[in-house]
ZAMARGU-4260 file (C-alpha; in steps of 0.2 Angstrom, whole numbers, plus 5000, padded with zeros to 4 digits):
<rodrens>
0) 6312/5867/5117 | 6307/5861/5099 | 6321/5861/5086 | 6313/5864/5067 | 6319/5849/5057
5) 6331/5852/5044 | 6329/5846/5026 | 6344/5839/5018 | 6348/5847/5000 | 6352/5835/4989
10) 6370/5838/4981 | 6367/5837/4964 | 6348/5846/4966 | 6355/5858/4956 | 6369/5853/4943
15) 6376/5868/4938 | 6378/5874/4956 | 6387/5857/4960 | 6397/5858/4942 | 6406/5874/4949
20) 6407/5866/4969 | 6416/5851/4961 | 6427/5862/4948 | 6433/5873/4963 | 6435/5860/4974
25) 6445/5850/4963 | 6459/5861/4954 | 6458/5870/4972 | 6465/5854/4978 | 6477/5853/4963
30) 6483/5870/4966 | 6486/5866/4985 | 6497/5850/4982 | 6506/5856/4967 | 6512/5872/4981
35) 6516/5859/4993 | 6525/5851/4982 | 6535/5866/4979 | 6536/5872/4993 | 6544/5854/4998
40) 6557/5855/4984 | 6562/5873/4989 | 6555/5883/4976 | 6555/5900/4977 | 6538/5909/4981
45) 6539/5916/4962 | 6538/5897/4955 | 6519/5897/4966 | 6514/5910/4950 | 6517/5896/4938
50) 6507/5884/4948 | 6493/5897/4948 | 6496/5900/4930 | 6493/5883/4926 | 6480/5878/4937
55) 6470/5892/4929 | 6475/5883/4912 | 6469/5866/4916 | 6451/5875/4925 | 6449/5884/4907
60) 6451/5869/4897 | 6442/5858/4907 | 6427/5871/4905 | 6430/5867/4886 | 6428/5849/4887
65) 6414/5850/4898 | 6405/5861/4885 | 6412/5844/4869 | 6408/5831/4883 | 6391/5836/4889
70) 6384/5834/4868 | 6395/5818/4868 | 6386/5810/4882 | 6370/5808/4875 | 6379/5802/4859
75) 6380/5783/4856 | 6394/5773/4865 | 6405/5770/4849 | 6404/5788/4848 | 6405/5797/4864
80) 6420/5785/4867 | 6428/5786/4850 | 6428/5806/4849 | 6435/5808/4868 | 6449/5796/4862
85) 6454/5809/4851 | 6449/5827/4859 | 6458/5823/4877 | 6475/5822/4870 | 6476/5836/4861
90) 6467/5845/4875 | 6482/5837/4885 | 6495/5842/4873 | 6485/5861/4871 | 6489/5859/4892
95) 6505/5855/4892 | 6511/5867/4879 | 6506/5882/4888 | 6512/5875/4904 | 6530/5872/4895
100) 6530/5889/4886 | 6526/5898/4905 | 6542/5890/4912 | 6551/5892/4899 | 6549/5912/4899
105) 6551/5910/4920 | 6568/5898/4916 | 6574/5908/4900 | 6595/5903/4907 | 6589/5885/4909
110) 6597/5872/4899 | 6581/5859/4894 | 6576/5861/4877 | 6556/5869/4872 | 6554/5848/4871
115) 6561/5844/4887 | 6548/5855/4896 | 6534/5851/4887 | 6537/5832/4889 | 6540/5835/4906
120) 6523/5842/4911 | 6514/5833/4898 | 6512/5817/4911 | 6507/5828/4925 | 6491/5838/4914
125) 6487/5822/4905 | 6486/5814/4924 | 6474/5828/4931 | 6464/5830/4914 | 6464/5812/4911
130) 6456/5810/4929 | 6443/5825/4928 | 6438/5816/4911 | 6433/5802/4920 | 6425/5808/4937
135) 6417/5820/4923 | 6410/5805/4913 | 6407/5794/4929 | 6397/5809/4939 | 6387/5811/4926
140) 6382/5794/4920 | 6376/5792/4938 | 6365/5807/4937 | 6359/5800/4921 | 6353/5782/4930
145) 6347/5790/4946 | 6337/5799/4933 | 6329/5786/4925 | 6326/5779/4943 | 6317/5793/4949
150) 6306/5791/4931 | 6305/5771/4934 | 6297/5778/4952 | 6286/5790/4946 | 6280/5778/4933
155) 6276/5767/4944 | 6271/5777/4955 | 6258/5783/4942 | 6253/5764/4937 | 6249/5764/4955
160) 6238/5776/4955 | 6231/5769/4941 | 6226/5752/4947 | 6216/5762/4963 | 6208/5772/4950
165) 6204/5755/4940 | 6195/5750/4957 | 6181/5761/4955 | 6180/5759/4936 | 6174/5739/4937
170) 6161/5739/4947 | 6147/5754/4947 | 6139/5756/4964 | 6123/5759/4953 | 6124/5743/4948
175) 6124/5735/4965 | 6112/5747/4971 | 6099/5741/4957 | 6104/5723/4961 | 6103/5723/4979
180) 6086/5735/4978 | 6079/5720/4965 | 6084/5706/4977 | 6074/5717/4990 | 6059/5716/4979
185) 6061/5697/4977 | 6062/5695/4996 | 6044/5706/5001 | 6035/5697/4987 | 6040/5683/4993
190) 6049/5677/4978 | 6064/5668/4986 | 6071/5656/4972 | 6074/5671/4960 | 6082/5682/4975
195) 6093/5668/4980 | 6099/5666/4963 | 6101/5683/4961 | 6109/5685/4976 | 6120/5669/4972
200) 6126/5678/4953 | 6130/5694/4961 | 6142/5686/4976 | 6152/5675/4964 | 6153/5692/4952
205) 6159/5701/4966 | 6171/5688/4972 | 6178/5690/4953 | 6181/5708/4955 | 6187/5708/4973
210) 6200/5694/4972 | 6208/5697/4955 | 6219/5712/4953 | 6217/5729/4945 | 6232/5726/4936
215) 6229/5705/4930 | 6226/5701/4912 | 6213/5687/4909 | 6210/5676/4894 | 6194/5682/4880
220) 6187/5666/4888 | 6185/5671/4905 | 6181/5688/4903 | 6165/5682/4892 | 6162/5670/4905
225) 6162/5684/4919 | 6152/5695/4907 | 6138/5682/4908 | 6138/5681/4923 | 6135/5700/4924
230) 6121/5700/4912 | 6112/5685/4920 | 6110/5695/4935 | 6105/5712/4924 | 6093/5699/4914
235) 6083/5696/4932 | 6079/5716/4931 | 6076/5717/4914 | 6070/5700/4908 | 6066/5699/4889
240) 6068/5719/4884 | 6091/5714/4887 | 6093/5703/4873 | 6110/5699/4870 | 6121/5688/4856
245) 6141/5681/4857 | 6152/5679/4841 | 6168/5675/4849 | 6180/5669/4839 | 6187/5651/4846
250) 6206/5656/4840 | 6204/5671/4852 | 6197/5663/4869 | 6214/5661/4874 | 6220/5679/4870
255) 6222/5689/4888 | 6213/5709/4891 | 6211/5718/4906 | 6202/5710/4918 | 6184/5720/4917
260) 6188/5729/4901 | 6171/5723/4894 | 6160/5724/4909 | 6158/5746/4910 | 6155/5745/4892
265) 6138/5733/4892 | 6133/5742/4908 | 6135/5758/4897 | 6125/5749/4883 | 6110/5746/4896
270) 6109/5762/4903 | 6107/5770/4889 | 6101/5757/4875 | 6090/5745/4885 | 6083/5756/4898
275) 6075/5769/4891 | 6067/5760/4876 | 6051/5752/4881 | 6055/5736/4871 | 6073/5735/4877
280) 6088/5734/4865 | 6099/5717/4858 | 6119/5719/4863 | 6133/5710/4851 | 6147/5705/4859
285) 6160/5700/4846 | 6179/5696/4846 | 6192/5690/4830 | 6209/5693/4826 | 6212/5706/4813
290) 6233/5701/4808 | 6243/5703/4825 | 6227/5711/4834 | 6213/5708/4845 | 6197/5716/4836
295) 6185/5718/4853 | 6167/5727/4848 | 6152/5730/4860 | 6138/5734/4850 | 6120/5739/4855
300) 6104/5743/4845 | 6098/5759/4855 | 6095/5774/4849 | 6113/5780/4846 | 6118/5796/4845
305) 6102/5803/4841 | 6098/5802/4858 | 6098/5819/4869 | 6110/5809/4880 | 6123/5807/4869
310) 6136/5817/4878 | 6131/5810/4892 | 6134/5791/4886 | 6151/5797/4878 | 6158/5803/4896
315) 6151/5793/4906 | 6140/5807/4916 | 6118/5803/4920 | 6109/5816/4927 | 6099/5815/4941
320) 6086/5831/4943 | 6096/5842/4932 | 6112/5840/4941 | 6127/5829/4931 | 6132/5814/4942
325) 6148/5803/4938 | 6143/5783/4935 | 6162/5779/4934 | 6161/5770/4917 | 6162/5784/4905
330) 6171/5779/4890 | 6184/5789/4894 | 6188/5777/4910 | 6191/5762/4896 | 6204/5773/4886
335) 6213/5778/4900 | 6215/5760/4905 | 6219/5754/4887 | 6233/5769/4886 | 6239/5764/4903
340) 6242/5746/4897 | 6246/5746/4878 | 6251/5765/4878 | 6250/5769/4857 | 6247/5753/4853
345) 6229/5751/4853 | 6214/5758/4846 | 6198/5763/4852 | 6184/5770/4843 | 6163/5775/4845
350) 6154/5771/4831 | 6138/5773/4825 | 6133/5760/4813 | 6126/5761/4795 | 6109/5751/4803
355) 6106/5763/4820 | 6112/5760/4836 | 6128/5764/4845 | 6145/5752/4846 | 6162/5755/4854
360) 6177/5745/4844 | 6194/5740/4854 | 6207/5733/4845 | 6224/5728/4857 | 6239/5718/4852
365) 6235/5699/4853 | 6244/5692/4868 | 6243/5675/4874 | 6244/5665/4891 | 6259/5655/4893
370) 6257/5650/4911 | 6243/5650/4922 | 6242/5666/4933 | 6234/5668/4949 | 6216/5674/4943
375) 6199/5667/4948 | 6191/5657/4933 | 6175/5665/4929 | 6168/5650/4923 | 6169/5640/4941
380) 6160/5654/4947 | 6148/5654/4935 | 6145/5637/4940 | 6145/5641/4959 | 6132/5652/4955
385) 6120/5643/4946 | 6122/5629/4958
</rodrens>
């Protein structure tokens, strides 16, 4: 026989409801030892009224300092602790006065004075109202940092999802179908130099992109390096119509990116500026700091947006026989991963410059290596490969 699991509640799912749980439990345990205590001390059963009297005073003014506690607790320290110093005692004393002026009516042939009373019950409500102060402040403190837990979590949980995503965003599986169907070509006319170095650029740019980490910052230097890798192999289909020129600053070779960053948008510059013009297009790579920022821009001398594929360049979408079909390196792909790394602190922009064509400008907070990280170095690949 199968028994249905059963799925725990949390406690505090729902604050209110536990708020009123904990209040109930609480001053009902109050109540029940106060009458134990009187009933301990031969009271009369009359003298249980004032013990119901007064825990119904302490649960009322407790709900009154829930209300000033809960705007206090978001307040700063100095502040939240500050104005509880002086609202507790006179909540205490607000306590302890009715409590007095209740046994005074019920005692009116006893000797002790108004004062005597009111002293006397004054340690007993500033003990219980003192201590539901603190489990107050305590409970909800804790709520407040398994609250920003379960937000760390889900941050996380989203950076996660993130770098999987950033997987498919570095290397477009058009791009390794065109290589791998080039290095074909190579092999049936019999052209087996260029294949082998085509086929020798393309494992070390995959070894790149495979080993190093979705996540991994890499210095200006190498990610030029790996770039050149990239557009040797795309300069074996394209030969002398992919023109391209570096202006890389030397005071930003050592400034880290993400890995790949640049990659999606040179591929974006040949799909739609080199390919379909007949004598190809010229792509500017160039990088300088601008004050405390990295000024990145990929530039390309295609037709811009006065193509009929503009909207397609700007998302990222081709279309193969009327039908839209995603390349993964839309423009939009780039800004998520900028916004995921530097949130509001970047800046991304399509331009269309003065002289034609169609240029894309990143500009990222300048951030320096200070020790080596575990990334492979474009640059001894690029040697690999050319060996």
């Amino acid at each position: 026989m199968s028994v249905l699991p059963i799925q725990p509640i949390p406690f505090f799912a729902d604050k209110d409801k536990a708020f009123w749980r904990l209040q109930a439990l609480g001053w009902g345990g109050a109540m029940l030892l106060r009458t134990m205590s009187a009933i301990a001390n031969d009271q009369r059963l009359s003298f249980l009224v004032l013990v119901l009297i007064a825990t119904i005073t302490g649960f009322s003014i407790s709900l009154v300092l829930s209300v000033i506690y809960r705007t206090l607790i978001t307040r700063r320290a100095l502040v939240t602790w500050g104005m509880t110093a002086l609202i507790l005692p006179f909540a205490v004393g607000l306590n302890a006065f009715i409590d007095a002026w209740v046994i005074s009516l019920y005692r009116s042939d006893s000797d002790a004075t108004f004062t005597q009373l009111f002293l006397g019950v004054f340690y007993l409500d500033a003990t219980l109202l003192g201590a539901w102060s603190a489990l107050y402040y305590a409970i909800n403190f804790y709520l407040q940092i398994e609250e920003q837990n379960d937000q760390l979590i889900r941050l996380e949980n989203q950076a996660t999802q993130a770098q999987l995503a950033m997987l498919r965003y570095q290397l477009n599986p058009h791009f390794l179908f065109n290589t791998l169907n080039s290095i074909s070509t190579l092999v049936l006319l019999k052209q087996t130099e260029p294949a082998n170095a085509m086929l020798s650029r393309l494992s070390s740019f995959l070894r790149y992109t495979l080993v190093n980490k979705p996540s991994a910052r890499v210095t200006v230097a190498q990610e030029v390096e790996t770039l050149k890798l990239y557009l040797d192999i795309e300069r074996m289909r394209f030969e002398e119509r992919l023109r391209t020129t570096f202006h890389i600053d030397p005071a930003t070779e050592s400034c880290l990116l993400p890995s790949l960053l640049l990659q999606p948008l040179v591929e974006n510059a040949i799909k739609y500026a080199v390919t379909p013009q007949e004598s190809g297009a010229e792509i500017t790579i160039s990088a300088q700091l601008v004050g405390s920022m990295l000024r990145i821009t990929v530039s390309d001398t295609g037709p811009g947006l006065q193509s009929p594929t503009t909207d397609n360049r700007l998302s990222g979408m081709s279309y193969d026989g009327g039908e839209p079909v995603s390349t993964g390196v839309g423009l939009s792909n780039i800004r998520d991963r900028l916004s995921q790394a530097y949130g509001e602190h970047h800046r991304f922009e399509t331009v269309e410059p003065i002289e034609g064509g169609f240029a894309v400008l990143i500009e990222i907070p300048v951030e320096r290596r200070e020790a080596a990280e575990d990334v492979p170095e474009a640059p001894r690949l690029a040697a690999m490969a050319a060996q």
